[in-house]
TIPA-856271 format. One record per residue (C-alpha): residue in one letter; x, y, z. Coordinates in steps of 0.5 Angstrom, whole numbers, plus 500, padded with zeros to 3 digits. Example, Ala and Ser with C-alpha at 12.3 -4.5 7.8 and 13.67 -1.06 7.14 Angstrom:
// residues 2
A525491516
S527498514
***
This chain:
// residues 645
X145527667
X152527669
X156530674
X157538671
X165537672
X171539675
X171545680
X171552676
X176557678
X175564676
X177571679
X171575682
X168580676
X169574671
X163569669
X164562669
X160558665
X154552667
X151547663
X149540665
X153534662
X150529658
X144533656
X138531655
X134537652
X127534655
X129535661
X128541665
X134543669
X135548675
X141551677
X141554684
X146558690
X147553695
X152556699
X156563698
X162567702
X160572706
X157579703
X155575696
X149577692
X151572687
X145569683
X145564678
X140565672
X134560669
X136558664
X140550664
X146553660
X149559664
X154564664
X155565673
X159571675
X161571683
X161578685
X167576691
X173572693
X171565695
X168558694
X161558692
X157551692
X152551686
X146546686
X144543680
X138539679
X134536673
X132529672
X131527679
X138528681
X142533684
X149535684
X154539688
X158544684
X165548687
X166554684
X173558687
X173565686
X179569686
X180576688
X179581682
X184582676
X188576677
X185572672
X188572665
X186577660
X182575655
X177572660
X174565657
X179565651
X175568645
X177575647
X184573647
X184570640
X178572636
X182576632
X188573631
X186566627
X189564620
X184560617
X180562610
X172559610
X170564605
X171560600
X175565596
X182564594
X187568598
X188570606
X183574608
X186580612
X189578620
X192571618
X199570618
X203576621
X197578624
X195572627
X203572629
X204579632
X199578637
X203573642
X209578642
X209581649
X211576652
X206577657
X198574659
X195578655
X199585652
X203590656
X202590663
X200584665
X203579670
X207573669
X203567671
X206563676
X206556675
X204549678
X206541677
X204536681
X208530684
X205524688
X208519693
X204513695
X207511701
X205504707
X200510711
X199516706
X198518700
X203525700
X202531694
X207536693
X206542689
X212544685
X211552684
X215557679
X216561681
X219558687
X219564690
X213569692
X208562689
X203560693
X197555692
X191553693
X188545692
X181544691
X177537691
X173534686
X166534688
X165528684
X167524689
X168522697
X173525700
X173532704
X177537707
X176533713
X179527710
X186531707
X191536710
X194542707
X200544710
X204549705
X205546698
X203539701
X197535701
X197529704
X191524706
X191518709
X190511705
X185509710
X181515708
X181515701
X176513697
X176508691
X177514687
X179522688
X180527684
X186533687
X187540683
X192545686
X192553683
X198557683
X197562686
X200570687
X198577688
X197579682
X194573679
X192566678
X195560673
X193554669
X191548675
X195542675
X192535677
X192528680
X187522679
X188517686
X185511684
X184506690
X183498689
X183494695
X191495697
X194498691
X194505689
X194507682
X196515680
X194519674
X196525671
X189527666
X191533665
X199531661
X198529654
X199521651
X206519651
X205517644
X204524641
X210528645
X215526640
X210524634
X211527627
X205530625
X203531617
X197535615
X194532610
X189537605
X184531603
X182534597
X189536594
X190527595
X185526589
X188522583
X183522578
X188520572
X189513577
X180514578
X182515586
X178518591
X181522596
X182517601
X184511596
X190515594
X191517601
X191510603
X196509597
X201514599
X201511607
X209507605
X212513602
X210517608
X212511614
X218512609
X218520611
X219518619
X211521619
X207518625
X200522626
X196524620
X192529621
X186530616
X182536614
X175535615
X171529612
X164531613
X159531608
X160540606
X157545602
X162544596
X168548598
X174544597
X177546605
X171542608
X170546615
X163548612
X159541614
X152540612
X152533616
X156532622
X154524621
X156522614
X163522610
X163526605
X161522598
X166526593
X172523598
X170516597
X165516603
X165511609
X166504608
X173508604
X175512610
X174507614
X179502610
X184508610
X184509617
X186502618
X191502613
X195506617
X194503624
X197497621
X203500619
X204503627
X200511624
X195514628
X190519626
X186526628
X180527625
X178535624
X173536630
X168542628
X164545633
X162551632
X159553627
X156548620
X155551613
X149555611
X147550606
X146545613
X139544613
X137544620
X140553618
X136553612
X130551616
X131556621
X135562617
X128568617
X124563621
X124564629
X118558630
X123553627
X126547631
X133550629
X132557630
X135557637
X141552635
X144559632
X146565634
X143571630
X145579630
X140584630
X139584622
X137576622
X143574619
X147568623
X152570628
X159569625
X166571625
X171575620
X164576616
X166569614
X159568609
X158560608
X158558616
X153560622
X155560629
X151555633
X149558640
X151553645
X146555650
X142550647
X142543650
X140540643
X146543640
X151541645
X147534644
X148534637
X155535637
X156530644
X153525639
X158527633
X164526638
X160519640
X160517632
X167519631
X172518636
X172511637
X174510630
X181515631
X186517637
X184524637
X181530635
X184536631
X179541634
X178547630
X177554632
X177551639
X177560641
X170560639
X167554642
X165555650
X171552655
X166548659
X164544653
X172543651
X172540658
X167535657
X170533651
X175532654
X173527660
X168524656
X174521650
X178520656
X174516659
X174511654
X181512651
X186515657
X191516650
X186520646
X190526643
X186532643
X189538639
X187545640
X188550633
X188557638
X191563635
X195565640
X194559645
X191560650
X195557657
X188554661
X187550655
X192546657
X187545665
X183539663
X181541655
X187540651
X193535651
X198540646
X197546643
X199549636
X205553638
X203560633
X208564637
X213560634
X210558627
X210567626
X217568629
X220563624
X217567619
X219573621
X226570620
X225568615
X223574612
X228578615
X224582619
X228579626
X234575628
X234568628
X235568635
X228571636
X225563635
X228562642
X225567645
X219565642
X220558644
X220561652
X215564651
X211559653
X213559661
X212566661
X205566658
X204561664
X204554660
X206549665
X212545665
X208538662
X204543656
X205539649
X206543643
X206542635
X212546631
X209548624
X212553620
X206553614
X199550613
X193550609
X192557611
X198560610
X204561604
X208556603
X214558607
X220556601
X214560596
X215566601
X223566603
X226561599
X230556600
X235557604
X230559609
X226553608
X231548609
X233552616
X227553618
X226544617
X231544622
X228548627
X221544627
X226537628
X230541632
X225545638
X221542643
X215540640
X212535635
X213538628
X208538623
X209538615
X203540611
X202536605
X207537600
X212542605
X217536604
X216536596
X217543595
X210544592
X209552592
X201553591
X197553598
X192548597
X195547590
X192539587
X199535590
X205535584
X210529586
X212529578
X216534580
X218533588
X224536590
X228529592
X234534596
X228537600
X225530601
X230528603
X233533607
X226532611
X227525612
X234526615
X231530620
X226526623
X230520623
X234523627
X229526632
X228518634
X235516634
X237522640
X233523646
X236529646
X232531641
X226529644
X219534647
X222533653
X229535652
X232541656
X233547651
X239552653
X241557651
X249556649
X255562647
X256562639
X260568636
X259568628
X265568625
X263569617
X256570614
X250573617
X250574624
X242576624
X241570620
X245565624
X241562631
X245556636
X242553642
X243546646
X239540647
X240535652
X237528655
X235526662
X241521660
X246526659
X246526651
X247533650
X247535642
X248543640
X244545634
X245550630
X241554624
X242558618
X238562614
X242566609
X244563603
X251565604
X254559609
X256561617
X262559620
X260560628
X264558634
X260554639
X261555647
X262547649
X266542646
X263538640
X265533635
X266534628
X260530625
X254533623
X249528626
X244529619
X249528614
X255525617
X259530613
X265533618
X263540620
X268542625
X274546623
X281546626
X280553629
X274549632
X269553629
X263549625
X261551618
X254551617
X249551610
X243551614
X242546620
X248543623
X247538629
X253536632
X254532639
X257535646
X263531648
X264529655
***
């Protein structure tokens, strides 16, 4: 048995979850209060998979016994209603994710705008709520202490509390807080402490930063867990529908002719591939139905073929994300068909059930059951696919990632980083949910961005609005160093030149290579393939789309200021000719100093718009010369020009 984690951190009235790491389901585990603040009732329950609810503000200690060992663990309760609202996430998004696993063609009803229309209030959670405060860390190791300020945003009215990790040999006797500064002596520090600060005001909480101190003899060595791999801040991601690769007029499998298409990819500036599920399934085409989460699935060209895949690309400098599905499996697994209307079987606690005897589910989804966490033989069946899989990767696709408990995330998290510090882990939430960046996640789906654009381009909102969705961000309480993927189409979506044409299309490409974040093309979004999860048609690629997309990715490797990191800044523009609505112009600039000003068009008719700061007269895309004599820019769909001096 492991050490149960990090410090929870809740609000009094709110529960926490509590489940033992490692598990083995042979043993018997105890959860007890060992230590509460004054007038606490607070018990924890009996079973080893918990949900505990501090009933007043303050730190608890809870005692975990099992297997002959103990652990200590923290739990910082803050004063009620400051949590975020919806709780440990799953209420917050539920309703609101675009994806399809009836097996039935079509969307069903909340995805897309819906899913959209739920990440619009630029608060926690809906109307009402307060912006969260925010926290970043730095760290100082200097001859006689180790200094650890806490950066707040806002600077004003933003306290914050630091908590110690309970893992490893360092007190509060051992360290000195004095406002936003912890400081602790290097004599003091042991061969490896763990520090987190929460942000903190009267109204609420916000998501905690942290460091990782690791001592070696003299040397000190500083890491930040909780910011996500540099390899992936500017990566390209291509999300590849595995099913719609196959090449059966070449007799390939899915993976052959995945393999096969590598070059043209590289050529594309593509990076990353990210692979729907490949796991043995149920027969429907999307996969996320799994009947065995330890084997490849045959109808794509089993292991040995996977494995020759993910090599091909390694060789050509690609990493590559496996689609993690942990919240349910297909009805067609065995382990449900054992236990569907049989409560003596083995399997029959491994799922959640209603009152009627069918398997919990969501969104009336008639081919998967919802496993039930609170079972330690889940939890290890799951632990054990991570095991399989992950060495064989550099990260994780997790899907549904709402529905699945915060503090198994949290233990994926620490047990894949613990043997690759740069593993990706890439959370599908819709809407995200700000805490996933604490320790479970590295980068989010940026949903709020991917509806905004299709609002855009549908012409139910003004360009500017991708702005405001790309702000939205801070005020919902992500940290400065959160990590986001830009789409504006995937599997479960209309393909976005399919619903809003191509002048629209090609601005919203601009917009993906343009905004801070690491975009992502769907398979076949850069041939102009119109079918959702039609079989691929390169004998009819748009070569002027392709290129386009090529030119575009090209260039957000060749400026930093395009990088994830670059500022983006709003910039006065007027438009002097063409849709006003349709026309969006803002800056991005490097920690360098280059600065380039961005601007898009999505009408059909071309814009003539006068920016604010002097830029030159080329189009860093094509290279064609954009800027006219009265010093306004003429823009199709996507100009990017730089900032003179």
């Amino acid at each position: 048995m492991e050490h149960p984690g990090q410090p929870r951190v809740c609000a009094a009235g709110e529960a926490v979850e509590l489940a033992p790491r490692d598990p083995d389901p042979g043993v018997d585990y105890e959860w007890s209060v060992v230590q509460a603040p004054a007038g606490s009732t607070a018990e924890t329950g009996e079973e080893p998979v918990q949900w505990f609810e501090p009933d007043v503000p303050g730190r608890y200690r809870l005692r975990l016994a099992g297997g002959g060992t103990t652990h200590d663990l923290t739990v910082r309760a803050f004063a009620p209603g400051t949590a975020p609202a919806g709780g440990d996430g799953r209420s917050a998004s539920g309703d609101a994710v675009g994806d399809d696993r009836s097996g039935q063609e079509g969307q069903r009803s909340g995805s897309g705008s819906a899913a959209g229309s739920a990440t619009h209030s630029g608060s926690i959670g809906g109307g009402g709520d307060p912006e969260r405060p925010r926290v970043h860390l730095e760290t100082a190791v200097g001859d006689e202490e180790v200094r650890i300020d806490a950066r707040l945003d806002p600077a004003t009215g933003t306290r914050v509390e630091f908590l110690l990790d309970d893992r490893d040999d360092l007190g509060e006797s051992d360290v000195t807080v004095e406002g936003g500064t912890l400081t602790v002596a290097r004599d003091r520090l042991p061969e490896r402490a763990r520090v987190y600060a929460v942000p903190l005001t009267d109204d609420a909480y916000g998501v905690q930063d942290a460091v990782d101190l690791r001592r070696a003899g003299d040397e000190v060595a500083v890491d930040r867990p909780y910011d996500p791999p540099e390899w992936a801040l500017d990566s390209t991601i291509y999300e590849v529908y595995v099913r719609t690769f196959a090449d059966p007029e070449r007799g390939r499998e899915p993976f052959e002719a995945i393999r096969g298409r590598l070059d043209r990819l590289d050529e594309l500036g593509v990076d990353t591939l990210w692979l729907t599920p490949v796991l043995q399934h149920d027969g429907e085409p999307h996969g996320y139905n799994i009947t065995d989460f330890f084997e490849i699935a045959a109808d794509l060209g089993g292991r040995e073929e996977y494995e020759a895949m993910v090599d091909a690309a390694h060789e050509r400098g690609m990493t590559v994300l496996f689609d993690l599905v942990c919240n349910h499996s297909a009805r067609d697994h065995p382990f449900f068909q054992d236990a569907y209307g049989d409560p003596d079987s083995k399997y029959y606690d491994w799922y959640e059930w209603q009152e009627n005897g069918e398997p919990g589910t969501y969104f009336d989804w008639e081919l998967i059951a919802n496993f039930d966490f609170s079972s330690l033989e889940v939890r290890r069946h799951l632990l054990d696919a991570v095991d399989e899989w992950a060495p064989l990767v550099d990260g994780f696709r997790c899907d549904m990632a709402w529905a699945v408990p915060d503090g198994f995330w949290t233990e994926v998290h620490d047990r894949v980083k613990a043997h690759d510090s740069e593993f990706l882990l890439l959370d599908e939430t819709i809407p995200y949910i700000p805490d996933f960046q604490g320790g479970l996640f590295d980068m989010h789906f940026d949903s709020t961005t991917a509806f905004t654009l299709r609002e855009v381009g549908a012409g139910n909102r003004p360009a500017e609005a991708v702005l405001d969705a790309v702000d939205q961000r801070r005020s919902v309480g992500f940290p400065e160093h959160a990590s986001f993927m830009l789409y504006h189409e995937n599997h479960d979506e209309s393909r976005y030149l399919a619903s809003y044409g191509e002048d629209a299309a090609f601005a919203s490409a601009g917009a993906l290579a343009t905004l801070p974040g690491a975009p992502m093309v769907y398979a076949g979004q850069e041939t102009g393939q119109l079918g959702r999860r039609d079989q691929l048609d390169y004998g009819n690629a748009r070569t002027d789309l392709t290129e386009h997309y090529r030119r575009l990715l090209a260039l957000r490797g060749d400026h930093p200021a395009l990088a994830h990191r670059a500022t983006l800044s709003r910039v006065d523009y007027e438009v002097a000719a063409g849709s006003a609505e349709s026309v969006v112009a803002y800056r991005r600039e490097a920690a360098d100093g280059e600065a380039v000003v961005v601007a898009l068009n999505f009408a059909p008719e071309p814009a003539t718009v006068a920016v604010d700061p002097a830029v030159g007269t080329e189009d860093l895309v094509t290279g064609a010369a954009v800027r006219r004599d009265d010093g306004a820019v003429t823009v199709d769909d996507v100009v990017v020009v730089p900032v003179r001096g």
